[in-house]
C-alpha positions as CSV (number, residue, x, y, z in Angstrom):
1,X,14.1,-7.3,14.1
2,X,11.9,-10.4,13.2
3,X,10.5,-11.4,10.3
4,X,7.3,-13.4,10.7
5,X,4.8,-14.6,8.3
6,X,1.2,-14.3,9.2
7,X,-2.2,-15.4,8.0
8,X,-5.8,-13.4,7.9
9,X,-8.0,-15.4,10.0
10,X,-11.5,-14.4,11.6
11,X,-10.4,-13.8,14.8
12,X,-7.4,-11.5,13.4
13,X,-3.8,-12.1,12.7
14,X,-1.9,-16.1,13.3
15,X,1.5,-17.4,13.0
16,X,1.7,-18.7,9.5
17,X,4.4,-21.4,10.0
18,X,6.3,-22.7,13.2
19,X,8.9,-20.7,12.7
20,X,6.5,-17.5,13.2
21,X,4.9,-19.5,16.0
22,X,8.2,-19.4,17.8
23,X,8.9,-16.1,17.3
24,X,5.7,-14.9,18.6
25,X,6.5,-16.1,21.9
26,X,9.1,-13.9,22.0
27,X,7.1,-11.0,22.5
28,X,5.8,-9.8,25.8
29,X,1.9,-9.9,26.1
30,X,0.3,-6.7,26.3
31,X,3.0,-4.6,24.5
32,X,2.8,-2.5,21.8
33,X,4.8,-3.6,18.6
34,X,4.9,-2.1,14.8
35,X,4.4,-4.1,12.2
36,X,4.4,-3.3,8.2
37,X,2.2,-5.8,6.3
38,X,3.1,-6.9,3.0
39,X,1.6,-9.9,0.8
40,X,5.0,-12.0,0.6
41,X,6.2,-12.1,-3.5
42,X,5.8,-15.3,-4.9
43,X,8.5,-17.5,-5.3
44,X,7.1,-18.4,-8.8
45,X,6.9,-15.4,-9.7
46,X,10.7,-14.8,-8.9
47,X,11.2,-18.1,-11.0
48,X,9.6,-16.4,-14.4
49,X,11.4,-13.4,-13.8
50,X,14.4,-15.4,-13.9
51,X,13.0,-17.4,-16.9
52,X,12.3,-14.7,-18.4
53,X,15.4,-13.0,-18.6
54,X,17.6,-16.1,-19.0
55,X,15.5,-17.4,-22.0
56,X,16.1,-14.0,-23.8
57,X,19.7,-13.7,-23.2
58,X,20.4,-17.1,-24.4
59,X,18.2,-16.6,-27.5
60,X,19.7,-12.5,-28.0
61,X,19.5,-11.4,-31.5
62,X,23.5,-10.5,-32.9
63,X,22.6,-7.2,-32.6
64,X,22.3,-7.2,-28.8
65,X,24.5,-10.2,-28.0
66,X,27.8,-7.9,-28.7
67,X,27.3,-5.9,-25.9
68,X,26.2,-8.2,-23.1
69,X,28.8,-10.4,-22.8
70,X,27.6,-11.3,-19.3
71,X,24.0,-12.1,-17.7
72,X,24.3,-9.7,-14.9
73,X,25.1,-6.7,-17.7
74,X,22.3,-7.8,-19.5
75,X,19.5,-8.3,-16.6
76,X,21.1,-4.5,-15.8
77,X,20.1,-3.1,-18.8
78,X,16.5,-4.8,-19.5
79,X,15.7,-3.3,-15.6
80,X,16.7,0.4,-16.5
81,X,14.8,-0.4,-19.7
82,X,11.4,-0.9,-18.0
83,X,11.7,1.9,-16.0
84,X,13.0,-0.2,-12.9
85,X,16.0,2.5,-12.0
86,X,16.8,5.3,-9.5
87,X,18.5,8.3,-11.3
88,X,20.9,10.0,-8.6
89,X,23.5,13.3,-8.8
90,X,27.2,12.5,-9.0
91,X,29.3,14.9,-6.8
92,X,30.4,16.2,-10.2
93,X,26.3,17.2,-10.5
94,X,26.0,14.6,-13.5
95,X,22.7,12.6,-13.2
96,X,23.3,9.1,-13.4
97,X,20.6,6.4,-13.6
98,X,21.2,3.2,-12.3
99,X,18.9,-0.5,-12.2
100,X,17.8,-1.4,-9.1
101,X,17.3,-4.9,-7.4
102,X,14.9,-7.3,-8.2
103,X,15.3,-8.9,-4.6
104,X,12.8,-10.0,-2.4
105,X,13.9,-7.4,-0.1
106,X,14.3,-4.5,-2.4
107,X,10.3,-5.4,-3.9
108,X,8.7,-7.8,-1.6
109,X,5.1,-7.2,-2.6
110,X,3.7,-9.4,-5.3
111,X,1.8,-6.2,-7.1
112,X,4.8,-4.2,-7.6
113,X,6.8,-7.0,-8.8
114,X,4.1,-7.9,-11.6
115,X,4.3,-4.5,-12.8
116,X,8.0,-5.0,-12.6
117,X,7.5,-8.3,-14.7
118,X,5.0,-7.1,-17.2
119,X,7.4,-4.5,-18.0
120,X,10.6,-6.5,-18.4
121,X,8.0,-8.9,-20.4
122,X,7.6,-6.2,-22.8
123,X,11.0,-5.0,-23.3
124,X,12.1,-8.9,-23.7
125,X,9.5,-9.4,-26.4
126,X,10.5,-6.5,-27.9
127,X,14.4,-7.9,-28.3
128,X,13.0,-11.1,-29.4
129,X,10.4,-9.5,-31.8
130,X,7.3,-11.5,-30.6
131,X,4.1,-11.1,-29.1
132,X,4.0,-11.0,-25.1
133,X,1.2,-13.6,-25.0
134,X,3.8,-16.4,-26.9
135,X,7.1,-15.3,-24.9
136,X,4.9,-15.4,-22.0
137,X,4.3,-19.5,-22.9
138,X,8.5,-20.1,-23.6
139,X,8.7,-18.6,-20.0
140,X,6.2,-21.1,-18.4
141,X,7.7,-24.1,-20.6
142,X,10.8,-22.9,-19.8
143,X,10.4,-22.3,-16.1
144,X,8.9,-25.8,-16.0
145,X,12.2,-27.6,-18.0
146,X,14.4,-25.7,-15.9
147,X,13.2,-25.1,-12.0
148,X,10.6,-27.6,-12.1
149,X,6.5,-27.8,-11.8
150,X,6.1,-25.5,-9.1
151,X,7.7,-22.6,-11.6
């Protein structure tokens, strides 16, 4: 399978990049491909996310900070938290609900990961007890000392 990245044009559909030029010539004129067509998620956007969560866990009231020893454990829980979890039935019949992936595979649309975002916005202000709009601006500020402008 290939992954190409296309752009909207009048005339329909282009190769966005070299790379998607090339692969385009690997497919036969005049044959019928499927395609599924997603806006790529921004790589910013991946960048706050990551902010987000790393400014909260390094600023984790003592309350919370006892039972996350880890980031991973921690980005775990704020995900089932926003509602970003499958629930599944053990063999035993027990219903267990697990967090699933932030990845650019597992949500590659830009929409769904800003709902994703918002949430796990909400749930960090929430541990930090402060308004969405001012974590919002640590993130950004953060981003920006950390991975640069382009965050």
């Amino acid at each position: 399978m290939a992954r190409i990245y296309l752009k909207r044009t009048l005339s329909g559909f282009m190769p966005a990049d070299e790379a998607s030029a090339a692969q385009c010539k690997r497919f036969k004129q005049g044959h019928a491909y499927r395609a599924d067509v997603v806006k790529p998620r921004s790589y910013k956007h991946h960048k706050q996310c990551m902010a987000l969560l790393n400014l909260t866990y390094e600023n984790l009231p003592e309350k919370y900070a006892h039972s996350y020893p880890t980031f991973d454990m921690f980005r775990y829980a704020v995900a089932l938290e926003a509602g970003h979890a499958e629930a599944f039935v053990t063999l035993q019949g027990q219903i267990l609900t697990v967090p699933r992936s932030i990845s650019y595979d597992e949500v590659p649309d830009d929409v769904d990961f800003g709902k994703i975002m918002s949430d796990m916005m909400t749930v960090c202000a929430n541990i930090l007890q402060t308004s969405k709009p001012e974590l919002a601006a640590e993130v950004s500020r953060y981003a920006s000392e950390h991975y640069g402008e382009a965050a």
